[in-house]
C-alpha positions as CSV (number, residue, x, y, z in Angstrom):
1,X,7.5,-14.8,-4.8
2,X,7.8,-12.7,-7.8
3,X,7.7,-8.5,-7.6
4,X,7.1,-6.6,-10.7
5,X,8.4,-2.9,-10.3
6,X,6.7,0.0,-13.0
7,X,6.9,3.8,-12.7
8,X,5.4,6.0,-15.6
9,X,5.2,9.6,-15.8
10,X,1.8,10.9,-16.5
11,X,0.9,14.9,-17.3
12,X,-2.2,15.2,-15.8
13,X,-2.4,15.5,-11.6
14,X,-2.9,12.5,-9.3
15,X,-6.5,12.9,-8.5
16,X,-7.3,12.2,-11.8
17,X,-4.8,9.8,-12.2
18,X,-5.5,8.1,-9.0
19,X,-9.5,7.9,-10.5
20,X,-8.6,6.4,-13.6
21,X,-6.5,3.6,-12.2
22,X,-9.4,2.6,-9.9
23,X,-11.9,2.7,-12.9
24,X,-13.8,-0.5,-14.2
25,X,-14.4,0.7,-17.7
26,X,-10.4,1.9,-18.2
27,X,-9.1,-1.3,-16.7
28,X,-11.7,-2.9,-19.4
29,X,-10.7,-0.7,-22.5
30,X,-6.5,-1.5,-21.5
31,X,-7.3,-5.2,-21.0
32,X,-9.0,-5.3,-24.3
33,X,-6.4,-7.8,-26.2
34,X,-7.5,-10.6,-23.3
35,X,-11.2,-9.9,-23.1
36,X,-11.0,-8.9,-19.5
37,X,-14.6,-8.2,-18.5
38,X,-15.9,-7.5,-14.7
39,X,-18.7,-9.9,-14.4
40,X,-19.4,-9.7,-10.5
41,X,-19.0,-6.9,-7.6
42,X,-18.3,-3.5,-9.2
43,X,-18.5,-3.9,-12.8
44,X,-18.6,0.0,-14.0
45,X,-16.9,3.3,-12.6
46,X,-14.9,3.6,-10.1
47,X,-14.5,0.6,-7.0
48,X,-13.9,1.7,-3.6
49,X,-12.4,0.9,-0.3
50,X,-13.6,-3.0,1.0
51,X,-15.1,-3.5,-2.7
52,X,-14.4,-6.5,-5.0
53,X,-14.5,-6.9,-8.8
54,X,-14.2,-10.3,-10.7
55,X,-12.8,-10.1,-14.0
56,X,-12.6,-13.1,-16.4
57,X,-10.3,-13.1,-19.1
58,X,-8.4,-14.9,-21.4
59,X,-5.0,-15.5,-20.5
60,X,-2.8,-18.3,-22.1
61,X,-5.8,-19.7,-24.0
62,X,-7.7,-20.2,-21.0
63,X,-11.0,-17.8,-20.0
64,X,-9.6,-17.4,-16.1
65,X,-11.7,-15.4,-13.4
66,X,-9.5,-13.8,-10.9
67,X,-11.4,-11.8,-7.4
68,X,-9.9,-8.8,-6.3
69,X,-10.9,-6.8,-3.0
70,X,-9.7,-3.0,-2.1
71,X,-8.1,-3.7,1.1
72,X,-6.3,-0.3,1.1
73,X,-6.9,3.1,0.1
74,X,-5.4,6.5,1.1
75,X,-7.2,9.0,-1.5
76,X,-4.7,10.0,-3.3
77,X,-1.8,8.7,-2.8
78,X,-1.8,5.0,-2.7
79,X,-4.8,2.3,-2.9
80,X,-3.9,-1.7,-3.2
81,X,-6.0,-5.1,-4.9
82,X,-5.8,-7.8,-3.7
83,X,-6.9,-11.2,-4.8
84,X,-9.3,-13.1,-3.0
85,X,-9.9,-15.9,-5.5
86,X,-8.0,-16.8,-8.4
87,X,-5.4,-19.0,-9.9
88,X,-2.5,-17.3,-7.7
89,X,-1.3,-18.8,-4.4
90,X,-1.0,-14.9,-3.7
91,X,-1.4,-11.9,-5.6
92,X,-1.1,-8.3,-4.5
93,X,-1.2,-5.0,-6.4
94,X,0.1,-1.4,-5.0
95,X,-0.7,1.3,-6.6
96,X,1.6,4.5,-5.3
97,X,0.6,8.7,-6.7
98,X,3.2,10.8,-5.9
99,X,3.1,14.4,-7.5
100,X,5.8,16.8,-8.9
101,X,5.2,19.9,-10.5
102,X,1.8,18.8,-12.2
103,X,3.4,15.3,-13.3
104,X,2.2,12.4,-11.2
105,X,4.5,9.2,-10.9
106,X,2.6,6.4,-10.6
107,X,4.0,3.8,-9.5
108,X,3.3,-0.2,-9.8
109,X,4.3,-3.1,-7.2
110,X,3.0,-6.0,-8.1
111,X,3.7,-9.1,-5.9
112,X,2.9,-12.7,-6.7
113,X,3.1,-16.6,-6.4
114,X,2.3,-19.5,-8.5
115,X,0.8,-22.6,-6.9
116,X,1.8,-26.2,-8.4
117,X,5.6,-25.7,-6.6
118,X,8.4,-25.6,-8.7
119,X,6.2,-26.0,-12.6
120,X,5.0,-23.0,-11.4
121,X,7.9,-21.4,-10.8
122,X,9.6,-22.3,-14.0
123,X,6.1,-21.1,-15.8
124,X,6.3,-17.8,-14.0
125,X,10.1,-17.4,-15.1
126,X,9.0,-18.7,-19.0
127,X,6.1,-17.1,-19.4
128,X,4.2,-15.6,-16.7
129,X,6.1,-13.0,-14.9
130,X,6.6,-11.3,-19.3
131,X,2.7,-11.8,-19.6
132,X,2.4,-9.5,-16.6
133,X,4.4,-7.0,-16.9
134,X,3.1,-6.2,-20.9
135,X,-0.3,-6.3,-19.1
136,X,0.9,-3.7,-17.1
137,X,2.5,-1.7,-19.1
138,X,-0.5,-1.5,-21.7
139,X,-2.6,-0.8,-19.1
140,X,-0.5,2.4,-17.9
141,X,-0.4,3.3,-21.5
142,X,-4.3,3.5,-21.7
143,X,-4.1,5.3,-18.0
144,X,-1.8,8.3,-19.1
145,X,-3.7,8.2,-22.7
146,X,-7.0,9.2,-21.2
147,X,-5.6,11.1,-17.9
148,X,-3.3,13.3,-19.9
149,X,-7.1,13.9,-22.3
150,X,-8.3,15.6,-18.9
């Protein structure tokens, strides 16, 4: 299993920060270099508690779709996705607000496997576990872009 660690310091406080990360159309507009689109479940605004998206993108050449449900979510401080269908033998995404005078730290954990045994292991340490983090970290550019706009 792979874990993926980010923190990034936004201006803007963690209700709004908390709302942007949960939003379909941001996700979109950060994912933009892979074509990420939500084509089922909640596919505008903002997804809830028990909710599911499916996005399909283009990662590595390949147009993947990947199903996410909102198992978790304690408004404001912490919500997690996790995949329900997909390419991953497991994927799971915490999302953690905590607030500090009027900066909110957000914070990323981001836990993983690959299927197909040890070729996936050796594409996650080539490729994959680099492709995710970037993804990640343009992603939480976009979010403190538009929350710090607020």
């Amino acid at each position: 299993m792979t874990t993926i660690h980010l923190t990034t310091k936004i201006q803007a406080s963690k209700q709004i920060v908390f709302d942007a990360s949960r939003n379909i159309d941001i996700h979109q507009q950060s994912a933009s270099p892979t074509k990420e689109k939500a084509i089922a479940g909640v596919t505008s605004g903002l997804i809830n508690l028990n909710e599911t998206v499916t996005w399909r993108g283009r990662h590595f050449g390949f147009f993947l779709t990947h199903k996410s449900q909102i198992p978790v979510m304690d408004f404001y401080d912490y919500f997690v996705d996790e995949m329900e269908e997909g390419k991953f033998k497991s994927f799971r995404h915490e999302h953690i607000f905590e607030e500090q005078n009027g900066v909110t730290i957000m914070k990323d954990v981001l836990q993983y496997e690959t299927p197909f045994g040890i070729f996936g292991e050796l594409f996650d340490i080539l490729f994959l576990e680099k492709h995710l983090t970037n993804f990640l970290l343009e992603r939480n550019k976009v979010l403190k872009e538009v929350s710090e706009k607020k």
